[in-house]
N, C-alpha and C positions, 0 to 999 in steps of 0.2 A: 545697704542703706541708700534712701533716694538723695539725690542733688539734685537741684534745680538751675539748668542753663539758661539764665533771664536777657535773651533778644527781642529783638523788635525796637521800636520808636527811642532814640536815645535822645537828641534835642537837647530841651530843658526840661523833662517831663520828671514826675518827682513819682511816678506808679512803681518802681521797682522797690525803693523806700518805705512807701506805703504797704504794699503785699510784706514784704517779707517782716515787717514791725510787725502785723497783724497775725503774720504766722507763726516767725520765728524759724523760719525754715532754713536749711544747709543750701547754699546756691554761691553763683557764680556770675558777676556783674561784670561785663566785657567793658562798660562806660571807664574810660581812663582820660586826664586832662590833654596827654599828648600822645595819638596811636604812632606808635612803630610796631617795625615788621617784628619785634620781641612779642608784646601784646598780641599781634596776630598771632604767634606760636603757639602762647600759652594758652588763649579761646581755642584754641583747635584742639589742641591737648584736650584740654576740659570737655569741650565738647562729645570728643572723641572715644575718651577715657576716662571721665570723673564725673560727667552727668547723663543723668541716665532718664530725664525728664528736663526737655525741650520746650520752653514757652514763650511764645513772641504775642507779645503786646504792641499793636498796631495803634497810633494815633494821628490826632491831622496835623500833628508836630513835627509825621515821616518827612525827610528831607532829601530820602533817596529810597532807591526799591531794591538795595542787596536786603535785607529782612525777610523780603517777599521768597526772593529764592533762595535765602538760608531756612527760611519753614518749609518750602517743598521737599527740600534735603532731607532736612528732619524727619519728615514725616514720611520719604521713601527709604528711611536708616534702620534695618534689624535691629532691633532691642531697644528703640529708643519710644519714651512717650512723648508725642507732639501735641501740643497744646497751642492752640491759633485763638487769640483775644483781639478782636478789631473795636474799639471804642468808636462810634459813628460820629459822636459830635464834629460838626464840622465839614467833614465830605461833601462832597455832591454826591447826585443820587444816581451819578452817573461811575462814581469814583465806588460807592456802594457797592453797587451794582458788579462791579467789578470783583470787589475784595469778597463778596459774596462768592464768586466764582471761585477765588483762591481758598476759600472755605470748605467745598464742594469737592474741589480737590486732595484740599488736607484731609479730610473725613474719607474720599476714596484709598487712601494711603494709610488708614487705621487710625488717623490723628483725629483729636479732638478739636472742634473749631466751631468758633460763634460770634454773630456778633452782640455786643450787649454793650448799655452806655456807664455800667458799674464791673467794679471788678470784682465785686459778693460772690459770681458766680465762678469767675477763677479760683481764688479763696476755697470756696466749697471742694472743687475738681481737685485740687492741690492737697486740702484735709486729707481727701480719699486718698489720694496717693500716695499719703506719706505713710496712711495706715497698714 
């Protein structure tokens, strides 16, 4: 059975909420009100051992770049599916530009990666997945 590992942009972003209402799907939400090194265990576990479909959702809400090289992991990780969502709004075209590149790389590592300013398109990748 699939699990979905839901990284990327944590912030105040409300996308994790959203997909998985729309889907319904079995996943695993790393966002906690206070990280300790407990939390970090358990993501890693999960990561490691309970999800087997990798999704980071990139926004201009990132507040730091561990996401970025938690989806190269991912997506250089036997048996796992990487799913790379970059929502543009927001970026420069220089920042684009950029994450464009880290997309490029996900897709050289068998992962799935795009950028798009809806999540319909994750949504759809994810339907497949679970089927």
């Amino acid at each position: 059975m699939s699990k979905v590992f839901l990284g990327g942009t944590c912030a105040d972003t409300a996308w994790r909420d959203e997909l998985c209402r729309v889907l319904g799907i079995d996943s695993f939400d790393p966002v906690v009100e206070d990280w300790t090194p407990e939390c970090q265990r358990i993501e890693e576990i999960e990561k490691a051992d309970r999800c087997n479909i990798h999704l980071y959702v990139i926004t201009d809400a990132m507040q730091g770049v561990f996401s970025i090289a938690e989806v190269i992991e991912s997506a250089c990780t036997p048996g796992k599916t990487t799913i790379l969502h970059v929502m543009p709004e927001g970026f420069s075209k220089g920042q684009l530009k950029s994450l464009e590149a880290v997309a490029v790389m996900v897709r050289k590592h068998g992962g799935i990666a795009y950028i798009d300013p809806e999540l319909a398109r994750t949504a759809r990748v994810l339907n497949f997945a679970f089927k």
